[in-house]
C-alpha positions in Angstrom: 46.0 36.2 35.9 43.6 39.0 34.6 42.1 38.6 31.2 40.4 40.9 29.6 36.9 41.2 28.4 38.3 40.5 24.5 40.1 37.3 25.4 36.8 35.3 27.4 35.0 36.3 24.2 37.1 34.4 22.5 36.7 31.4 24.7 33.2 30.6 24.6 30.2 30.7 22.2 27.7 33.0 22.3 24.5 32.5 22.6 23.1 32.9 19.0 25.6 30.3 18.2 24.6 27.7 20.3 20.4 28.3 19.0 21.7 28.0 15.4 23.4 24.3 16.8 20.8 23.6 18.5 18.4 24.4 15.7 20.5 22.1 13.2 20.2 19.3 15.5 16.4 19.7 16.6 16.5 19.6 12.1 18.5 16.7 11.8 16.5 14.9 14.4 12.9 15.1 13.4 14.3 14.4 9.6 15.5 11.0 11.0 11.8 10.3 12.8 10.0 10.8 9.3 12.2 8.6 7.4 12.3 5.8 10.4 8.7 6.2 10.6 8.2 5.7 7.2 10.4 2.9 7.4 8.2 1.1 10.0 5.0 1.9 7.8 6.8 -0.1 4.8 7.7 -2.9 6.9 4.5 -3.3 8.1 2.8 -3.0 4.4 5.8 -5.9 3.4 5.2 -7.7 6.2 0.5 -7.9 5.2 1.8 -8.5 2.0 3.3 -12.1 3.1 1.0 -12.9 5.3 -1.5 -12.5 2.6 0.6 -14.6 0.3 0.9 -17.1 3.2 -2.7 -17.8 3.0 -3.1 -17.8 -0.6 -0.6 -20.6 -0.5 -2.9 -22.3 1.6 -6.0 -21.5 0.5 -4.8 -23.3 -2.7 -3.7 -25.8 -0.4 -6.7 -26.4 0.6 -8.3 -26.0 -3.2 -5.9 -28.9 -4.4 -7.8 -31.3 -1.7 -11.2 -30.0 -1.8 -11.9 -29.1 -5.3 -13.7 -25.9 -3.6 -12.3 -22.9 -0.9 -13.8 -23.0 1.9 -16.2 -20.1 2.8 -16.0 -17.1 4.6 -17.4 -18.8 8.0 -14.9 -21.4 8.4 -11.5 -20.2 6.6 -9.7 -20.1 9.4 -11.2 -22.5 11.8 -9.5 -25.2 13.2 -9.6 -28.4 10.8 -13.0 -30.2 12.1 -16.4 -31.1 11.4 -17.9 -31.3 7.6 -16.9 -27.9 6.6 -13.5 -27.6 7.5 -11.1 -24.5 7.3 -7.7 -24.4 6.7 -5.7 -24.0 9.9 -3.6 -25.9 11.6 -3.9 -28.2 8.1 -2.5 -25.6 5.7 -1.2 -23.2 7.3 0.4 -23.8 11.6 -0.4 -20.0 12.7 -3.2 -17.3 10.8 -1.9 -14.3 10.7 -3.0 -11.3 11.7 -2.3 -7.5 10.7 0.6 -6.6 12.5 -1.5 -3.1 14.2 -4.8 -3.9 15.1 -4.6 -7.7 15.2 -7.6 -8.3 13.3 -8.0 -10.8 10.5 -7.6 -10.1 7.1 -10.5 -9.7 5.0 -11.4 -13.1 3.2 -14.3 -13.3 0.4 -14.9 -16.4 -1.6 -16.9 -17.8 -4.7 -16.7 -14.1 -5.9 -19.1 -13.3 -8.7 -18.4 -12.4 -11.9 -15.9 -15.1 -13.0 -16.3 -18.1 -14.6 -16.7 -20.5 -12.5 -17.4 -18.3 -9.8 -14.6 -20.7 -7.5 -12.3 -17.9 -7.0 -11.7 -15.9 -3.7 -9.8 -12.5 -2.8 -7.9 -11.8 0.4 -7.3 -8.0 1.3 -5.9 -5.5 3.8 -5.2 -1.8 4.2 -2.0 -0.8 3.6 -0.4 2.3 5.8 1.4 3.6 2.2 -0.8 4.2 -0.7 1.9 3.3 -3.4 1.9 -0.3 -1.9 -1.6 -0.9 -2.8 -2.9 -2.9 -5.3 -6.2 -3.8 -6.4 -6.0 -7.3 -8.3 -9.4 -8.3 -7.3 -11.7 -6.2 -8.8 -14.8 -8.6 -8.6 -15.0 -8.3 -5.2 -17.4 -6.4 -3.0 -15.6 -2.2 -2.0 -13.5 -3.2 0.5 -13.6 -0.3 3.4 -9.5 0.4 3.6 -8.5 3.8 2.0 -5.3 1.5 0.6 -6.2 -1.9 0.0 -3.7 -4.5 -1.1 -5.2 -7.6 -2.8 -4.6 -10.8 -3.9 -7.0 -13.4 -6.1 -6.8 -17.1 -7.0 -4.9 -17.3 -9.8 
C-alpha cells in the first residue's frame, strides 16, 4: 500500500510539463483567431464586392430605360416622381456594407470620359489585396482600400 516517492513521480506530470501544454495550446489557439478573422474580413470584402455588382446590374438597368443614370440624389430612392431612382424597380433591396451599414459611395456623369454618362460605385475594403481601382476619373474616394467598379 506504500509507494515510494519514485513511483508517484512517475504518475503524474510535472509542472513544467503542463506550462509547455498549455503554452502549445494558448499557440494553437490564437493561430486559429487570426486565420478565422481573416476569414471573416474576406467574406465581408466578397460579399461589398456583390453587392456592388448588384447595383451595377441595375444601374444599367436603369441606363437601358432611361438613356441616362440617375444622379447621386436619387439612386436609390424609391421609384417616384420625375427623377426616379432605381429601387424597388431594378433592384428589390439596396444594399448596404455589411459593418457600418452605410451606403456605398455612388458618383455619376464622371468627367473625363467621352460622353461623360458613365458612373463609379465604391467601398473600402477591410484587405488591401482585394482592392481595385477601375474608376480612376472619379473624385479621391476617402477609404484606405477602395474597391471600384465603372460603367462599362
Amino acid at each position: 500500500m506504500y509507494q515510494s516517492k519514485s513511483q508517484l513521480k512517475e504518475k503524474g506530470f510535472s509542472l513544467i510539463e503542463l506550462l509547455v501544454a498549455i503554452a502549445i495550446i494558448a499557440l494553437l489557439t490564437s493561430i486559429g483567431m487570426v486565420s478565422f478573422s481573416r476569414a471573416q474580413q474576406n467574406s465581408r470584402d466578397t460579399r461589398r464586392k456583390a453587392d456592388l455588382r448588384s447595383i451595377s446590374s441595375a444601374l444599367e438597368l436603369f441606363y437601358d430605360a432611361s438613356n441616362v443614370y440617375p444622379t447621386e440624389a436619387n439612386y436609390d430612392e424609391v421609384q417616384q416622381g420625375p427623377s426616379p431612382g432605381i429601387y424597388p424597380t431594378y433592384i428589390k433591396t439596396m444594399p448596404d456594407d455589411p459593418v457600418t451599414g452605410r451606403d456605398y459611395f455612388y458618383i455619376s456623369r464622371v468627367t473625363g470620359y467621352t460622353n461623360e454618362q458613365c458612373y463609379c460605385l465604391s467601398s473600402q475594403m477591410e484587405i488591401s489585396s482585394n482592392a481595385s481601382t477601375e474608376c480612376t476619373k472619379a473624385p479621391a474616394h476617402s477609404a484606405t482600400y477602395a474597391y471600384t467598379i465603372s460603367c462599362p
